[in-house]
Every structure is written in structure tokens, then in C-alpha cells.
N, CA and C atoms as an extended XYZ file, in Angstrom:
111
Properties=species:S:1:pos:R:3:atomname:S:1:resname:S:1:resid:I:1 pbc="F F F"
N        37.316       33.070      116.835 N   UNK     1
C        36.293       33.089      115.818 CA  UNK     1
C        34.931       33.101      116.512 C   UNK     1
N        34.473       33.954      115.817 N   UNK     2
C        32.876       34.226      116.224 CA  UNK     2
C        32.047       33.546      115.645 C   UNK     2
N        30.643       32.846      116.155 N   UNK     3
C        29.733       32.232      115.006 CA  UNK     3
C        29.138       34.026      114.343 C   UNK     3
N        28.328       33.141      113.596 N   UNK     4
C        27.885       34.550      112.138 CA  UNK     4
C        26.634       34.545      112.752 C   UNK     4
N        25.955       34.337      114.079 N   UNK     5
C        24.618       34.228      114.351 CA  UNK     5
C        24.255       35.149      115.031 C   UNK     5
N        22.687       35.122      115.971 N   UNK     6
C        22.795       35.999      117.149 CA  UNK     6
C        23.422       35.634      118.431 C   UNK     6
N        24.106       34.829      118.257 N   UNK     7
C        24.926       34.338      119.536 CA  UNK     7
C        26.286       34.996      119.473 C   UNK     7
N        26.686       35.216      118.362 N   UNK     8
C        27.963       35.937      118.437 CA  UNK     8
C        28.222       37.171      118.339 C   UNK     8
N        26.654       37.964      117.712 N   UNK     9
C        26.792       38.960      118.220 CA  UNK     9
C        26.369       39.411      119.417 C   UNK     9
N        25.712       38.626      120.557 N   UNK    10
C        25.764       38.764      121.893 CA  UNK    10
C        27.309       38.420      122.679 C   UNK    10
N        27.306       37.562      122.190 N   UNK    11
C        29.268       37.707      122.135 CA  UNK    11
C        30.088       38.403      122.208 C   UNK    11
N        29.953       39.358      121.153 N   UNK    12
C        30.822       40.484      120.825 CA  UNK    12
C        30.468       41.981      121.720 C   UNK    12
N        29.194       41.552      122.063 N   UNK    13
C        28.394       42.700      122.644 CA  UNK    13
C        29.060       42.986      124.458 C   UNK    13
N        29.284       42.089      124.867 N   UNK    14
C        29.935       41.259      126.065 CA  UNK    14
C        30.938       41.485      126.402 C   UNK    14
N        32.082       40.967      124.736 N   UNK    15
C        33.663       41.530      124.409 CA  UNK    15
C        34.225       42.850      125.373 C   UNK    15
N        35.019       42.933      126.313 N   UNK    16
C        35.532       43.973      126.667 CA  UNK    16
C        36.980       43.771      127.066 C   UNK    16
N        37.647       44.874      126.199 N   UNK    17
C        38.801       45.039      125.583 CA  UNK    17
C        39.336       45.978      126.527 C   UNK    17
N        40.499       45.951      127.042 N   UNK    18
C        41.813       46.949      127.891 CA  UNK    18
C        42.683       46.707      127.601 C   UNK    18
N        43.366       48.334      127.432 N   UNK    19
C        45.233       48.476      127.125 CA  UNK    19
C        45.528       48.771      128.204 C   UNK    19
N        46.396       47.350      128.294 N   UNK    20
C        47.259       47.521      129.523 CA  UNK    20
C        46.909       46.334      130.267 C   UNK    20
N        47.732       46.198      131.357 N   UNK    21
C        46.926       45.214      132.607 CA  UNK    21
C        46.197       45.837      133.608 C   UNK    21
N        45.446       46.696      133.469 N   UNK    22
C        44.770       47.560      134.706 CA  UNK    22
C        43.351       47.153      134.206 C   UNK    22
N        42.558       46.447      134.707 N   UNK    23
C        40.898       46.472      134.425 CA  UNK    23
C        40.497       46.628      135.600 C   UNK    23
N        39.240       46.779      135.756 N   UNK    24
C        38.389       47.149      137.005 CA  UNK    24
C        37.323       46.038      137.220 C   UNK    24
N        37.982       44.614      137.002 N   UNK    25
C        37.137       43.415      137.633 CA  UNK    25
C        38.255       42.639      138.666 C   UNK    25
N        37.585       42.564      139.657 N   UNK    26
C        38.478       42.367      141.049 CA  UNK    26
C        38.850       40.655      141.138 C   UNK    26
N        37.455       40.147      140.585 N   UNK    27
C        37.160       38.859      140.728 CA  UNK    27
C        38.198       37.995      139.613 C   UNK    27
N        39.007       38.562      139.095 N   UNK    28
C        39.801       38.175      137.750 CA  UNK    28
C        41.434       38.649      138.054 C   UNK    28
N        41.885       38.178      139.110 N   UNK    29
C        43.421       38.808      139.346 CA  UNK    29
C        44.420       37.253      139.055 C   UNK    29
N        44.726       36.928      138.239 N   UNK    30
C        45.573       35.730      138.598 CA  UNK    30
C        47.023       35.935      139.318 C   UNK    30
N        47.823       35.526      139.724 N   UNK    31
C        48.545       35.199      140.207 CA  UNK    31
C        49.617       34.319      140.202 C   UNK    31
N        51.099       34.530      139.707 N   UNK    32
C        52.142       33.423      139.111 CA  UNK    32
C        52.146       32.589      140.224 C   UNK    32
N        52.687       31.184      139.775 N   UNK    33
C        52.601       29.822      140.240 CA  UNK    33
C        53.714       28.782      140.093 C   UNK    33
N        54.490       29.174      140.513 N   UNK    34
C        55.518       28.012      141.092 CA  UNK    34
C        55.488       26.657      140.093 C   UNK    34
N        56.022       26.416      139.683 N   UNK    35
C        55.946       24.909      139.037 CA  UNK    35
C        57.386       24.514      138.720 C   UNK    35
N        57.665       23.397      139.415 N   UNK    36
C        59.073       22.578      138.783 CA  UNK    36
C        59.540       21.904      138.479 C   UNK    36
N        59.693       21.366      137.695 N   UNK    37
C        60.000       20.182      136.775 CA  UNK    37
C        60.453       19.384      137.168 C   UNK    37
């Protein structure tokens, strides 16, 4: 949920949407993680 202000539409302005898992920000790769109960 978005606020209804100008904050959310700087928000939305920002919003960037990809189909698929392929984006072109390098700094954003996570990586699975081991965890065991």
C-alpha cells in the first residue's frame, strides 16, 4: 500500500518492475543460505 500523498507518488515513480529474475542491479544478488534446524 501506497500513501495517497506526494510521497507515494515519488514512490511509485522509483517502483521498478522485472519479468523474470534477470535485472541489471549488481548490488542486489542474494544468495541461498544454509539453515538447520
Amino acid at each position: 500500500m501506497l500513501p495517497k500523498t506526494r510521497l507515494g507518488v515519488t514512490m511509485l515513480d522509483k517502483l521498478k518492475i522485472y519479468a523474470g529474475g534477470e535485472h541489471p542491479h549488481q548490488a542486489q544478488q542474494p544468495a541461498p543460505m544454509d539453515v538447520q534446524a
